[in-house]
C-alpha positions, 0 to 999 in steps of 0.5 A: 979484173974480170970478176971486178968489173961483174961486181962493179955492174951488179953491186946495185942489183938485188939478186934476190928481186932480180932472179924472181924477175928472170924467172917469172919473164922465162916463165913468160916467153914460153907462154908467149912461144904458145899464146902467139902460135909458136911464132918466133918473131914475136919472141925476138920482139919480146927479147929485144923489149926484155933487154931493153927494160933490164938496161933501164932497170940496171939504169934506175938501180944506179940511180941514188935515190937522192937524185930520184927525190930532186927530180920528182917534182920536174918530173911530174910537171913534164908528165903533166905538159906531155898529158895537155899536149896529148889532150890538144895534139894527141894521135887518135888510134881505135878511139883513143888520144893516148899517142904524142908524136914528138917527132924523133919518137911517138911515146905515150905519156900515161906510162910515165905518169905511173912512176912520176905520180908516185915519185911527187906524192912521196917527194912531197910527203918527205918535204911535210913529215914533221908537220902533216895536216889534213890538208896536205892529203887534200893537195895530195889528192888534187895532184893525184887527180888531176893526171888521172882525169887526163888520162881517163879522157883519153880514155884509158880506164885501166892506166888511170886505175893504176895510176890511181892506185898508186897514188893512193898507195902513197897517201895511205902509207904517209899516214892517211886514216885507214877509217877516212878511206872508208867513208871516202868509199862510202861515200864514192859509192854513194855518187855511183849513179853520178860517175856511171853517167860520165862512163863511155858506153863500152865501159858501162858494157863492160860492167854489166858484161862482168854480171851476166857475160851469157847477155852478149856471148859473141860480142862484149862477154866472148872474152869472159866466157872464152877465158873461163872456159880455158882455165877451167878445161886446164884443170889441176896440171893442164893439158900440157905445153902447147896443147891448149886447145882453146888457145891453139884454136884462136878461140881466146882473144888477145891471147898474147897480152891482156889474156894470156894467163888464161893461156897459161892456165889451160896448159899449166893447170892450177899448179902452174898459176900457182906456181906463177902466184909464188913467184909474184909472192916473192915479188911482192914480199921483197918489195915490201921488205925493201921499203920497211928497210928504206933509209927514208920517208921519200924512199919508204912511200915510193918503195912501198907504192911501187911494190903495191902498185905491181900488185895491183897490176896482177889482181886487176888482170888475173881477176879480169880474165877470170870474171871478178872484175870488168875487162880494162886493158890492163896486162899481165905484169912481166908475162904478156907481150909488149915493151911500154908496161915492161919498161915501166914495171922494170924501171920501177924495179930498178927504182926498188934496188937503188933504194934497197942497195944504196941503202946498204952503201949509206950504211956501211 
């Protein structure tokens, strides 16, 4: 009876991603147990956001993707109404409108986007398959568009990379001209000096900081510099668990969330991060396995966009904290601390498993 009913809960879960993903957020609790000063409090928090995000995972994976397909387009239009409500009505914190208060909850609609966005586009490709034409890229991208401008209004610069991301992703995967992509990006950095002038100042700082973070060491460059110094003092095995002195010492900022892997680094060394780049490997490499094996085109772009998207999420904040790329606010995917971005990465996991495990049930 027992061992019926374990089966019943775990049939749309893939042991496979599942164990990947217990272990790399393991990994990350004892992390966040040194990055926040061994403070318990803030592990109990975090339990409680990994306990809610396996629920909506488990949630997800028990969703057929037939029904995730019919809701895409729903989906995305609320997003779209929540974004314009944000924009009129939106609570203002450090500067940013990204809040709606609706209430019963305040929620933040730019983390429903990174899945509604992708749902659309492979919801819409699915429904033009047999009788693509360039314009429907072009439509494709007007709708990719126009939820990233709301979201870089905000202004989320990070978010809007990502959702960005994903949507290209999609457009890519239904077939887009890997030749075209290229001219679009020459021709995007041929406007450069066009989209630098519609930049915030701090994120013009920003890109000049990622050139030279010696120019301002106490102010915009302290994050770059601090986080260099951490992973380089970390060396091939680090200093140990909870010996990191440049985390111990408060010297490395947001240490908890956008900056934790420089943490990681210091007290784990370079067998550590590459021990964590592994398991975001197997991550990733099942991830594409279940969209090369997905039933159908809907669930081939959306498999494929969230598993990229995931990848994204890791090049963008490791590259960040080590000096690649500029400071964006974006965390580390199932490591930093916090329960918006996790619900959302889960969600999108579980969204995997359904595909992946109803696929299975369709062909037995």
């Amino acid at each position: 009876m027992i061992n019926q009913l374990f089966s019943r809960l775990v049939r749309h879960i893939d042991a496979f991603l599942m164990g990947c993903l217990i272990l790399t957020l393991m990994l990350g609790l004892f992390v966040l147990y040194s990055a926040s000063g061994q403070n318990m409090g803030r592990i109990g928090a975090q339990l409680s956001n990994i306990g809610v995000a396996i629920m909506v995972m488990w949630i997800a994976a028990n969703i057929p993707p037939q029904h995730l397909e019919r809701i895409a387009l729903p989906l995305y239009i609320l997003g779209l109404l929540l974004l314009l409500g944000v924009a009129l009505f939106g609570e203002i914190t450090n500067g940013a409108r990204r809040w709606l208060d609706l209430g019963v909850a305040r929620i933040q609609p730019s983390e429903l986007m990174k899945i509604a966005v992708p749902m659309m586009l492979a919801w819409y490709f699915a429904k033009r398959e047999a009788t693509l034409r360039l314009t429907d890229y072009a439509i494709a991208a007007v709708m990719l568009a126009i939820p990233a401008a709301f979201i870089l209004k905000q202004p989320d610069l990070g978010t809007t990379l990502l959702i960005l991301g994903s949507g290209v992703f999609v457009i890519y995967l239904a077939g887009f001209s890997w030749k075209l992509i290229l001219a679009i990006a020459a021709g995007a950095a041929a406007l450069a000096p066009v989209f630098w002038t519609l930049l915030h100042d701090y994120q013009r700082r920003r890109i000049e900081i990622l050139f030279d973070p010696h120019q301002d060491p106490l102010g915009s460059g302290y994050h770059t510099i601090q986080a260099s110094i951490a992973i380089g003092s970390g060396g091939l095995a680090g200093k140990g668990w909870l010996n990191g002195t440049q985390s111990q010492l408060d010297f490395i900022p947001e240490r908890t969330t956008d900056f934790i892997i420089a943490v990681f680094g210091e007290e784990f060394g370079l067998l550590g991060n590459l021990l964590l780049l592994l398991l975001f490997t197997l991550i990733i490499g099942r991830g594409l396995v279940i969209a090369a094996q997905a039933q159908n085109t809907f669930c081939r772009l959306l498999a494929g966009s969230i598993t990229l998207t995931f990848f994204t999420y890791a090049f963008v904040n490791i590259g960040m904290v080590s000096g690649i790329l500029p400071v964006v606010g974006v965390p580390l995917p199932l490591i930093s601390y916090g329960g918006t971005s996790l619900v959302t990465l889960l969600l999108g996991f579980g969204i995997l498993m359904s595909i992946h495990t109803h696929k299975k049930l369709v062909g037995t």
